[in-house]
Backbone as a chain_set.jsonl record, in Angstrom:
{"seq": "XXXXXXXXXXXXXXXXXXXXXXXXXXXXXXXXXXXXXXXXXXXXXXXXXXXXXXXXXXXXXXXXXXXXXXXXXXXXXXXXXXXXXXXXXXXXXXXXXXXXXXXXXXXXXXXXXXXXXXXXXXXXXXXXXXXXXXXXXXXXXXXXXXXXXXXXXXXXXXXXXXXXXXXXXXX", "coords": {"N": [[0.855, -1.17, 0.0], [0.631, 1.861, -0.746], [1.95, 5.401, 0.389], [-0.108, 7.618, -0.016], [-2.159, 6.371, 0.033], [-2.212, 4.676, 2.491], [-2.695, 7.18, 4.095], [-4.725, 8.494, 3.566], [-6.441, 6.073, 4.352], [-6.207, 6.175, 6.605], [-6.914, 8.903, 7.809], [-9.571, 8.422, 6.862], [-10.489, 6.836, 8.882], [-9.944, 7.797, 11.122], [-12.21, 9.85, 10.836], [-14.449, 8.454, 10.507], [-14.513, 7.055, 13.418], [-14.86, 10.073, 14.636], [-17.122, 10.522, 13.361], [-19.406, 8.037, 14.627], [-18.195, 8.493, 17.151], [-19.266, 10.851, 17.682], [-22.472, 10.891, 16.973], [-23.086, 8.602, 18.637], [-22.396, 10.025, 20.97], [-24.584, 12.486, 20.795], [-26.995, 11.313, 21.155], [-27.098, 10.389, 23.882], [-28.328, 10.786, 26.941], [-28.053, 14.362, 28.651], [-27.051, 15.754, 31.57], [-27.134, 18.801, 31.261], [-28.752, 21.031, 28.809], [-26.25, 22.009, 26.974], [-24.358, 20.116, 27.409], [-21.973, 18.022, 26.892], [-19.206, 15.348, 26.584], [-17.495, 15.377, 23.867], [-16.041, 13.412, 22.626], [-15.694, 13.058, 20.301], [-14.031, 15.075, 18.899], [-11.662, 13.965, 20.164], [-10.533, 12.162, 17.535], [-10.656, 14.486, 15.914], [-8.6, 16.235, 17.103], [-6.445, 13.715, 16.864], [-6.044, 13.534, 14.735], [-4.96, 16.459, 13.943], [-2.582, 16.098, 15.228], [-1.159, 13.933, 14.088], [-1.465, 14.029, 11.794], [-1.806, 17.116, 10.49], [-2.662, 20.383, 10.376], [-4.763, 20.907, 7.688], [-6.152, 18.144, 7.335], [-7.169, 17.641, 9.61], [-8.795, 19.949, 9.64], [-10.531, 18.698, 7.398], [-11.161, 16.378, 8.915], [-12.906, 17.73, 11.289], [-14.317, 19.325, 9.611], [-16.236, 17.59, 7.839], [-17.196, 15.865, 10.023], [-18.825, 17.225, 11.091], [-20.649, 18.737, 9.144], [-21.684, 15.844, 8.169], [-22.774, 14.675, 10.746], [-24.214, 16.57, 11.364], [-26.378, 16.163, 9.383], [-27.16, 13.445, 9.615], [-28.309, 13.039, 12.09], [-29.974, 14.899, 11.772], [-30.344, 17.492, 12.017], [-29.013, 19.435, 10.701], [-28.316, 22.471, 9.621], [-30.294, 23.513, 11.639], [-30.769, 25.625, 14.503], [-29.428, 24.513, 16.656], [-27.375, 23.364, 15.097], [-25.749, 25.559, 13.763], [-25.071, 26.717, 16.286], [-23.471, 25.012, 17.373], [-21.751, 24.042, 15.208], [-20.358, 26.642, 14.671], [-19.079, 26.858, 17.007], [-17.54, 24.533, 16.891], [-16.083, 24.788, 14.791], [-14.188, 27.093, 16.165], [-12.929, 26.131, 18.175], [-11.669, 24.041, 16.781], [-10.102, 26.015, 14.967], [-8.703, 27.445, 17.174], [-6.985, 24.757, 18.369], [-5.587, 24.26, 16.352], [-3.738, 26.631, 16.13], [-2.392, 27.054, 18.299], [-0.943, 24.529, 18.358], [0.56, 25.221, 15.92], [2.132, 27.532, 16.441], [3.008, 27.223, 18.479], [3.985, 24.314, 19.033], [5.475, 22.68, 21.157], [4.73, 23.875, 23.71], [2.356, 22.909, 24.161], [0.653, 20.11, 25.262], [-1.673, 16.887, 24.365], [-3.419, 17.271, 25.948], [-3.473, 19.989, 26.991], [-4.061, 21.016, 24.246], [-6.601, 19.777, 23.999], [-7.918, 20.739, 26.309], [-7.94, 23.545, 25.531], [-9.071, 23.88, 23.047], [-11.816, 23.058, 23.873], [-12.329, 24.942, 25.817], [-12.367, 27.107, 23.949], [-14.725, 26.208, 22.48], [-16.59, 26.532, 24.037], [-16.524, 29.172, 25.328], [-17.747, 29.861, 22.866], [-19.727, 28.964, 21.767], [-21.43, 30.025, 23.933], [-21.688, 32.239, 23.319], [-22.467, 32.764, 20.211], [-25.004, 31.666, 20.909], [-26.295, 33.433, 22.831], [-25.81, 35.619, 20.814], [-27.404, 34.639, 18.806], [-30.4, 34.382, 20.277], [-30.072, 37.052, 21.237], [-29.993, 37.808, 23.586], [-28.091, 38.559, 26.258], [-28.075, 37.775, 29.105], [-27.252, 35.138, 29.105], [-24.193, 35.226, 29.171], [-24.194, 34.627, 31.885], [-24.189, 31.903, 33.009], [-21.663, 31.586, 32.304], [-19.666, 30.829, 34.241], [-20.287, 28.014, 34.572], [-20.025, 27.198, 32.36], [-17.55, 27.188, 31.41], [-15.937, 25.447, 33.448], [-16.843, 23.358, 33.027], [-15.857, 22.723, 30.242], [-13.231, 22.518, 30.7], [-13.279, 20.353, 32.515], [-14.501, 18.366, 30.434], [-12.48, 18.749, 28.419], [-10.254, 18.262, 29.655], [-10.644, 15.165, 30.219], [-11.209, 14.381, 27.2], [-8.779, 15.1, 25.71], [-7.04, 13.447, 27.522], [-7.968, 10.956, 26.797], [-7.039, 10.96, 24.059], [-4.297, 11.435, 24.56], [-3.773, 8.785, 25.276], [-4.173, 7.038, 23.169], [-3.079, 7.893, 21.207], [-0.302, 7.473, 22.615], [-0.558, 4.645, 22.215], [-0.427, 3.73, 19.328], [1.56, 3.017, 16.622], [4.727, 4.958, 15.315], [3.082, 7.043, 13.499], [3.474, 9.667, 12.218], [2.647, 11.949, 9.71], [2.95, 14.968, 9.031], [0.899, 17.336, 7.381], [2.099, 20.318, 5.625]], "CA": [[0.0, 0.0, 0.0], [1.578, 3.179, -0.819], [1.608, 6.047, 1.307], [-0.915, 8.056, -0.168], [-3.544, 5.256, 0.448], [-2.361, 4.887, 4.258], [-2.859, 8.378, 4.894], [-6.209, 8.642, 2.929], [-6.808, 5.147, 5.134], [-6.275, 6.076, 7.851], [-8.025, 9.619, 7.869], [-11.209, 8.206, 6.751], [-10.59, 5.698, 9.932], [-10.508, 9.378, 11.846], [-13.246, 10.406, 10.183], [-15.389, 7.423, 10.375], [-14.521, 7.337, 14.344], [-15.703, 11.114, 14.811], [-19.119, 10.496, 13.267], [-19.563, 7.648, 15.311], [-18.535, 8.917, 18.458], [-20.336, 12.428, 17.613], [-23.76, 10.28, 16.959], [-23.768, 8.252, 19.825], [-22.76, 10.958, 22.18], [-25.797, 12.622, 20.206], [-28.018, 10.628, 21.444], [-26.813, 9.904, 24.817], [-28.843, 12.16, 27.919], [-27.222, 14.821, 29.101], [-27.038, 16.648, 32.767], [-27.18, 20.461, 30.617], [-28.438, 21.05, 27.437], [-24.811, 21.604, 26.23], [-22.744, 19.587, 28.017], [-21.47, 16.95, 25.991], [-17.817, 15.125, 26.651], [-17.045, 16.057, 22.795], [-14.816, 12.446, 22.738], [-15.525, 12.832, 18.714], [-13.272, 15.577, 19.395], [-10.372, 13.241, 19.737], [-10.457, 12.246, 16.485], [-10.068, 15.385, 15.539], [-7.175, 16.068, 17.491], [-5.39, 13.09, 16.85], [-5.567, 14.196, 12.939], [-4.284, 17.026, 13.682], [-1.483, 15.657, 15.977], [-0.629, 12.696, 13.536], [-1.293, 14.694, 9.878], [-1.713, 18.246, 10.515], [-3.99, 21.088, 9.935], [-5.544, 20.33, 6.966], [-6.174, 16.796, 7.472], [-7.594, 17.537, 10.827], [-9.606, 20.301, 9.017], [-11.086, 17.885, 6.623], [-12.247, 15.39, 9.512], [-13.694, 18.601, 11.453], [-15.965, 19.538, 7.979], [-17.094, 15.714, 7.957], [-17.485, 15.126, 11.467], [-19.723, 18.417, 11.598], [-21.502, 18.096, 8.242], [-22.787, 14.335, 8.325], [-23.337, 14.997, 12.083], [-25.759, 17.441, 10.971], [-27.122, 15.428, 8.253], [-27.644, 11.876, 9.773], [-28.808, 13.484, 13.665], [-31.595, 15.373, 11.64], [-30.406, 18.683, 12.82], [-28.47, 20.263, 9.714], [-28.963, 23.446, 9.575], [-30.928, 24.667, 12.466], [-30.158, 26.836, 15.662], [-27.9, 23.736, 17.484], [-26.184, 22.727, 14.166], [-25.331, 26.861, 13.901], [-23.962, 26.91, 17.574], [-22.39, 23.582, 17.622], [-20.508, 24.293, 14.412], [-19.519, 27.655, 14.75], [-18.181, 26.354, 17.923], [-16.511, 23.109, 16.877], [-15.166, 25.69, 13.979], [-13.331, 28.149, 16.682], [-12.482, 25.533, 18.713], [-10.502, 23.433, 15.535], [-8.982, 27.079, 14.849], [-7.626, 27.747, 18.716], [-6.197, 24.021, 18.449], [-4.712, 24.15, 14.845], [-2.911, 28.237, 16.03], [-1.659, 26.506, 19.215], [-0.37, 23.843, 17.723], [1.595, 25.716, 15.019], [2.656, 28.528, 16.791], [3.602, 27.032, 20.292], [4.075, 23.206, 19.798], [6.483, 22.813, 22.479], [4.154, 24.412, 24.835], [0.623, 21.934, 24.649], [0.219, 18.404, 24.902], [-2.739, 16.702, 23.326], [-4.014, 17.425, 26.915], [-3.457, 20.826, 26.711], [-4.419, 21.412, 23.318], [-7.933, 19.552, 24.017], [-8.562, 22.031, 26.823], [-7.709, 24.978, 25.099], [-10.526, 23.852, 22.387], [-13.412, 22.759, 24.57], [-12.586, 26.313, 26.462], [-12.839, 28.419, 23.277], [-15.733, 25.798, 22.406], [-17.931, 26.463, 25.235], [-17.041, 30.584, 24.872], [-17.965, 30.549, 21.149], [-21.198, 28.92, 21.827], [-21.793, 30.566, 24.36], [-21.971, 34.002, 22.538], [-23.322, 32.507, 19.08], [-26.301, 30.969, 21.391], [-26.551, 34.759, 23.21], [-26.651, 36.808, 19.933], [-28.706, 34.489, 18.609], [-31.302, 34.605, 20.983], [-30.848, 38.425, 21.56], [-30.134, 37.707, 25.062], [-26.944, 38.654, 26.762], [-27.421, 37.324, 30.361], [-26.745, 33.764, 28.834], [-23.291, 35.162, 30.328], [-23.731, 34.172, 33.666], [-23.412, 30.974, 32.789], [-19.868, 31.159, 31.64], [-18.628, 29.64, 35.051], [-20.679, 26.62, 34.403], [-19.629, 26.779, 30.487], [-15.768, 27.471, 31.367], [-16.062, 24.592, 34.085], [-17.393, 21.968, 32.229], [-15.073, 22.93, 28.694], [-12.123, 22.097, 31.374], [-13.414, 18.776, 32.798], [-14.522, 17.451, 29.21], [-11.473, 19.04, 27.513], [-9.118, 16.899, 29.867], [-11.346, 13.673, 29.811], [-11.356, 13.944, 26.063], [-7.473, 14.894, 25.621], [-6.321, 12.032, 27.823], [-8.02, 9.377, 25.841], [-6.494, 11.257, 22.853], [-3.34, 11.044, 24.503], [-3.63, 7.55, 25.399], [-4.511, 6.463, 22.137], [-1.964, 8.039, 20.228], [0.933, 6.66, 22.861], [-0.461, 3.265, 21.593], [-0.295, 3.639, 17.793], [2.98, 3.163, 16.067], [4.492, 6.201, 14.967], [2.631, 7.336, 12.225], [3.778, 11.21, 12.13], [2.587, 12.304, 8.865], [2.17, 15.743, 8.995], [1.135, 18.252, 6.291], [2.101, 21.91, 6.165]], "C": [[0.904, 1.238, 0.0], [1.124, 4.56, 0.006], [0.848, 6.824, 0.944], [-2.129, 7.109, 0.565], [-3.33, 4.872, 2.291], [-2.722, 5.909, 4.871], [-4.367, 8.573, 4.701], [-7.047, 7.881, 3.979], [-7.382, 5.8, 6.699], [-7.127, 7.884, 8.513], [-9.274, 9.208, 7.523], [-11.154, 7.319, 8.354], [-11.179, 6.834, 10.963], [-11.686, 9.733, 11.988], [-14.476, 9.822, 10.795], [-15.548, 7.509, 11.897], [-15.288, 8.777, 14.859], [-17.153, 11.055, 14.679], [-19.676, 9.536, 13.926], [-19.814, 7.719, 16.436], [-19.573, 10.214, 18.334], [-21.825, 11.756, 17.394], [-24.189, 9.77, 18.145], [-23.779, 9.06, 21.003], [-24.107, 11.743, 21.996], [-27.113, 12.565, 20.937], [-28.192, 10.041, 23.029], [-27.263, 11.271, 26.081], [-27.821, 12.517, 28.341], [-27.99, 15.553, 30.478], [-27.628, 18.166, 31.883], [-27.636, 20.566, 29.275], [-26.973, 20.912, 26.317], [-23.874, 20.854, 26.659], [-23.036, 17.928, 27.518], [-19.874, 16.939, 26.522], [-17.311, 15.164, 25.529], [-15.721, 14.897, 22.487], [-14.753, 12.63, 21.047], [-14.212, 13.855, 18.794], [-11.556, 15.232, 18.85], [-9.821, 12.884, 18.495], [-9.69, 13.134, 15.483], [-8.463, 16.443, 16.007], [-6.248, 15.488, 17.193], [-5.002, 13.206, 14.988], [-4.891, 15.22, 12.594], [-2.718, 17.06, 14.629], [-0.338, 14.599, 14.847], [-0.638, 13.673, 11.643], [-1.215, 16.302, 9.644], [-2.707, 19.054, 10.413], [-4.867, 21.072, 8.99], [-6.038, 19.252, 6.655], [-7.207, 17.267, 8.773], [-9.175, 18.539, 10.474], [-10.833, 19.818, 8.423], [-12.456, 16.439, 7.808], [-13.327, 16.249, 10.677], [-15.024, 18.398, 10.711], [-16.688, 18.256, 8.108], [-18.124, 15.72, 8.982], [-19.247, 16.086, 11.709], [-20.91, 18.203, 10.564], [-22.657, 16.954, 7.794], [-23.622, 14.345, 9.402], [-24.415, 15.292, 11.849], [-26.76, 16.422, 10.123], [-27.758, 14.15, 8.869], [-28.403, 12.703, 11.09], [-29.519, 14.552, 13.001], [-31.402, 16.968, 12.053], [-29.602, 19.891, 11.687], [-28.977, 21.598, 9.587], [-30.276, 24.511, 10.561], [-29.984, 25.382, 13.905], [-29.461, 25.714, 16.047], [-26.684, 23.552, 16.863], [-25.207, 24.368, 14.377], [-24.132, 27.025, 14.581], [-23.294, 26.354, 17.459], [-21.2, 23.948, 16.622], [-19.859, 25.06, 14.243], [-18.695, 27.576, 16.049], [-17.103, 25.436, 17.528], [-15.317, 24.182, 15.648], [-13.792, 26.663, 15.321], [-12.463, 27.333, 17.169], [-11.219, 24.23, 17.974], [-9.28, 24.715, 15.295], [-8.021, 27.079, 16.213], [-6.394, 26.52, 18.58], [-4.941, 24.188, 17.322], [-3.304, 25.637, 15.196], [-2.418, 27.829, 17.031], [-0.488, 25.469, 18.874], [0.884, 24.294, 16.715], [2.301, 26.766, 15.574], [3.401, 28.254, 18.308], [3.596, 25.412, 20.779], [4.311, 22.55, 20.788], [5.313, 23.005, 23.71], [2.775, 23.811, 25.588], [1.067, 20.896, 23.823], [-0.892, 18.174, 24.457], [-3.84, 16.987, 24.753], [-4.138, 18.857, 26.784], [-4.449, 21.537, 25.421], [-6.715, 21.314, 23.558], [-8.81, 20.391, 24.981], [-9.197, 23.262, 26.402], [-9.451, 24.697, 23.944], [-11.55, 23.806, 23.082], [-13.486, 24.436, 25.324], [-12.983, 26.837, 25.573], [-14.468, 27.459, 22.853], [-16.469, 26.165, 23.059], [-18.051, 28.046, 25.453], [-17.756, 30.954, 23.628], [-19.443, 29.977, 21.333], [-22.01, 29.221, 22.527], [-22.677, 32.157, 24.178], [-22.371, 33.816, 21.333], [-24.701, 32.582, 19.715], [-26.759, 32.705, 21.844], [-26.55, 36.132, 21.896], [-27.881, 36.492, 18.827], [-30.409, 34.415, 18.465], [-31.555, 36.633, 21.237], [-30.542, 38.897, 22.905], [-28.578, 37.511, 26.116], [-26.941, 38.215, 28.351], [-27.522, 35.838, 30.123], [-24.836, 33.863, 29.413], [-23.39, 34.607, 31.535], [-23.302, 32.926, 33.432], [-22.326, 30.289, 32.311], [-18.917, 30.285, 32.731], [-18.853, 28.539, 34.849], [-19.724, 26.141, 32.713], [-18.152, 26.337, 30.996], [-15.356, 25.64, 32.633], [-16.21, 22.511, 33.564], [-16.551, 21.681, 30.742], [-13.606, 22.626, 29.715], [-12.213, 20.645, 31.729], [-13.253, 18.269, 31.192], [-13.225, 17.639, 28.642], [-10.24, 17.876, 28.067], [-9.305, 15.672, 29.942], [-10.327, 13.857, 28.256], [-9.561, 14.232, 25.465], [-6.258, 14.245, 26.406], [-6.503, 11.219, 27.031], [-7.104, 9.751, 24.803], [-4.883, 10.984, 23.253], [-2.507, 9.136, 24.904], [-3.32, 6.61, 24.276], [-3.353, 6.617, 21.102], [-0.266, 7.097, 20.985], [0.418, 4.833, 22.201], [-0.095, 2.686, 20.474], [1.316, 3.806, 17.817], [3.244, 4.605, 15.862], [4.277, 6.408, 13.593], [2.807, 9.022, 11.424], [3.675, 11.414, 10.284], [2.15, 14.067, 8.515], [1.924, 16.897, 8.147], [1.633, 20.034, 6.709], [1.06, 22.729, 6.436]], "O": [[1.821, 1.422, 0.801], [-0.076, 4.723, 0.228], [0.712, 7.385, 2.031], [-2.79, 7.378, 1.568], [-4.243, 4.844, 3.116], [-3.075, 5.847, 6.049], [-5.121, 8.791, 5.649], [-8.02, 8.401, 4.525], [-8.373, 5.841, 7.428], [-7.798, 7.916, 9.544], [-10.175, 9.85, 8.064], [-12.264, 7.357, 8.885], [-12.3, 6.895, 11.468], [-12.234, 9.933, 13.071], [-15.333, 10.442, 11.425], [-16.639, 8.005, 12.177], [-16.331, 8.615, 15.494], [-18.064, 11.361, 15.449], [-20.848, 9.877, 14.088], [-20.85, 7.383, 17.008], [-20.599, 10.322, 19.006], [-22.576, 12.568, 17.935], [-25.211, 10.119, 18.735], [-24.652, 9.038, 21.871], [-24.843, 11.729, 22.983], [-27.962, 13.413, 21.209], [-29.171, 9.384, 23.384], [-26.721, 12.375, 26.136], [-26.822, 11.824, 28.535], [-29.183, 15.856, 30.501], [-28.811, 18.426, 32.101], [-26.828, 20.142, 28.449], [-26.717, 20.167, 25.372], [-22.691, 20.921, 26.326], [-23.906, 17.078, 27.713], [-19.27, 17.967, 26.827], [-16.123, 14.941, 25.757], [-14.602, 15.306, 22.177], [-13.687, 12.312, 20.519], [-13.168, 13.206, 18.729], [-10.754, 15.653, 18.016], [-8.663, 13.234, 18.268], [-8.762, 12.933, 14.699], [-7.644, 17.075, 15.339], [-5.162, 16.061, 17.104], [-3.983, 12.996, 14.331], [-4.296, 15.335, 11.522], [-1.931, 18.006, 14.605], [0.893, 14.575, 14.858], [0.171, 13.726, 10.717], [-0.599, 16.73, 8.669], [-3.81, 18.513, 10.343], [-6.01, 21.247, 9.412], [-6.494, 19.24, 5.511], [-8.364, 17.005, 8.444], [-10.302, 18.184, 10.818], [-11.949, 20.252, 8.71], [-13.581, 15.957, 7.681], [-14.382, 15.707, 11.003], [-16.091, 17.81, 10.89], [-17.83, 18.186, 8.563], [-19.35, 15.629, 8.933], [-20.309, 15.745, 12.231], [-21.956, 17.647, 10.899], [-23.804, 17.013, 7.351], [-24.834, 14.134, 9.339], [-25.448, 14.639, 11.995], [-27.882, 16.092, 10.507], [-28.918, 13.883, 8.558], [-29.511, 13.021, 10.658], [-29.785, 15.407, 13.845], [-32.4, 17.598, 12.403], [-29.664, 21.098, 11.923], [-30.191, 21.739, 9.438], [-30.845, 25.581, 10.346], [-28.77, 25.512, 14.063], [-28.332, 25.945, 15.614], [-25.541, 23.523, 17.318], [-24.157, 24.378, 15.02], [-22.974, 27.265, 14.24], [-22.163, 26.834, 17.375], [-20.031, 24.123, 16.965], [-18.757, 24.832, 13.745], [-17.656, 28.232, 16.125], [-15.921, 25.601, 17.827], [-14.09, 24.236, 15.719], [-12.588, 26.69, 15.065], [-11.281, 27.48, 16.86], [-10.243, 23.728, 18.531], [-8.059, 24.585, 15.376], [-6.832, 26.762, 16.232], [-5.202, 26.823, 18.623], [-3.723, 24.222, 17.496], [-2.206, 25.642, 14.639], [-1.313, 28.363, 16.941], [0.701, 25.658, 19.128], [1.994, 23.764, 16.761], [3.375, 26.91, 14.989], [4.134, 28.98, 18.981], [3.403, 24.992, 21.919], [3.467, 21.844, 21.34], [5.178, 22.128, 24.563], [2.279, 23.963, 26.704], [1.506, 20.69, 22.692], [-1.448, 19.179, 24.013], [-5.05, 16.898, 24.543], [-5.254, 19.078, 26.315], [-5.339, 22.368, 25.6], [-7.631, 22.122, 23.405], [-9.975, 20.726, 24.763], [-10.267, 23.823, 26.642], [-10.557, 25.21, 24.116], [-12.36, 24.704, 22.855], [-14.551, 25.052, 25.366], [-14.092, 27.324, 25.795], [-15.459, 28.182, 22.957], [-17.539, 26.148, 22.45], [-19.161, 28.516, 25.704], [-18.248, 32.053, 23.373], [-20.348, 30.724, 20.962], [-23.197, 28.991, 22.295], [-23.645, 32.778, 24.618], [-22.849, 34.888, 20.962], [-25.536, 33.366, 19.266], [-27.605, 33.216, 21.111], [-27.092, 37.233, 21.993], [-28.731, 37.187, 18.271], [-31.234, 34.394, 17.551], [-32.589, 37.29, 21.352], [-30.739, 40.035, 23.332], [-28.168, 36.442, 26.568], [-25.85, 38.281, 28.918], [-27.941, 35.224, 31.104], [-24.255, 32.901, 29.915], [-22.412, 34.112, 32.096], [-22.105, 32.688, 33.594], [-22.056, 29.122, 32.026], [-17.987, 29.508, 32.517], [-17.903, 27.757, 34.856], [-19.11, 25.169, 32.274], [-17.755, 25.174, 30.924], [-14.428, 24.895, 32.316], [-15.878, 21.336, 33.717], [-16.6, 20.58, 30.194], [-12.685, 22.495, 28.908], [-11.391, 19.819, 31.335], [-12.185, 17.864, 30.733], [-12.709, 16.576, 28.298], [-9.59, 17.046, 27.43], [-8.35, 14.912, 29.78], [-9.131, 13.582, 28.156], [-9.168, 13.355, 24.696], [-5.05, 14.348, 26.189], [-5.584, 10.641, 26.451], [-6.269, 8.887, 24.538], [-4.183, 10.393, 22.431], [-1.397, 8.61, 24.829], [-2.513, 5.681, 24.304], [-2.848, 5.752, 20.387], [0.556, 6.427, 20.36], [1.264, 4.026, 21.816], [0.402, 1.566, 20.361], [2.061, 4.403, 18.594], [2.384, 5.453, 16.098], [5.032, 6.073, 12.681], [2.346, 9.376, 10.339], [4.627, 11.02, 9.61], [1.163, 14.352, 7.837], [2.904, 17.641, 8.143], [1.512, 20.676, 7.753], [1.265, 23.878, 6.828]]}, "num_chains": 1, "name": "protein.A"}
């Protein structure tokens, strides 16, 4: 198999994982309207840990896209929030990542997203609505984008110490 076709492989494997986990978490009750552990997430991390920003990009768009599409929700007010979130929150990781490798682990990194995640939908959901004391609940938001963020960037770092090294990463 030539290395085009492993990389292709093994991002759709990414890929395929994200919409998976992003469905069944989906579907799985939650404590808060938003509070989700965001393990699809990982996925997307470890694509952009193992291939780079545009690779990681690519299983983002997917993950978010089908999401929408199969979970019936494409296009209305959650898909909106959710994706203009999962969008900021891919950017924060991807500008961390390139600008300050050295400085975040996949623990780190997964924080830093679920934090700007849980501000960005925070303030989509509040100009949406019209309704600016959806602030208060930023300790709960900021609280909960810390727990999930280090749940979901342990497994990520678990997962990757298991895999061979596969370091493919684009510019």
């Amino acid at each position: 198999m030539s290395d085009a076709s492993r990389r292709v492989t093994r991002l759709g494997l990414l890929t395929g994982m994200a919409l998976v986990l992003f469905l069944v978490e989906a579907s799985l009750p939650r404590p808060l309207p938003w509070m989700r552990l965001g393990l699809a997430n990982s996925a997307v991390l470890a694509a952009l840990l193992l291939f780079g920003t545009g690779s990681a990009l690519a299983v983002t768009l997917a993950k978010l896209l089908l999401g929408g599409l199969l979970g019936g929700g494409l296009a209305g007010p959650a898909f909106v929030i959710g994706s203009s979130a999962g969008l900021a929150s891919f950017t924060a990781m991807a500008l961390c990542w390139h600008y300050l490798p050295r400085l975040f682990s996949p623990v780190g990194l997964s924080i830093v997203g679920a934090l700007v995640h849980q501000v960005t939908q925070l303030t989509v959901a509040a100009l949406y609505l019209g309704h600016d004391g959806l602030f208060s609940l930023l300790p709960m938001f900021l609280l909960s984008g810390v727990a999930s963020g280090l749940l979901t960037g342990t497994a990520t770092y678990y997962a990757l110490r298991a895999l061979p090294d596969t370091s493919e990463r684009d510019a």
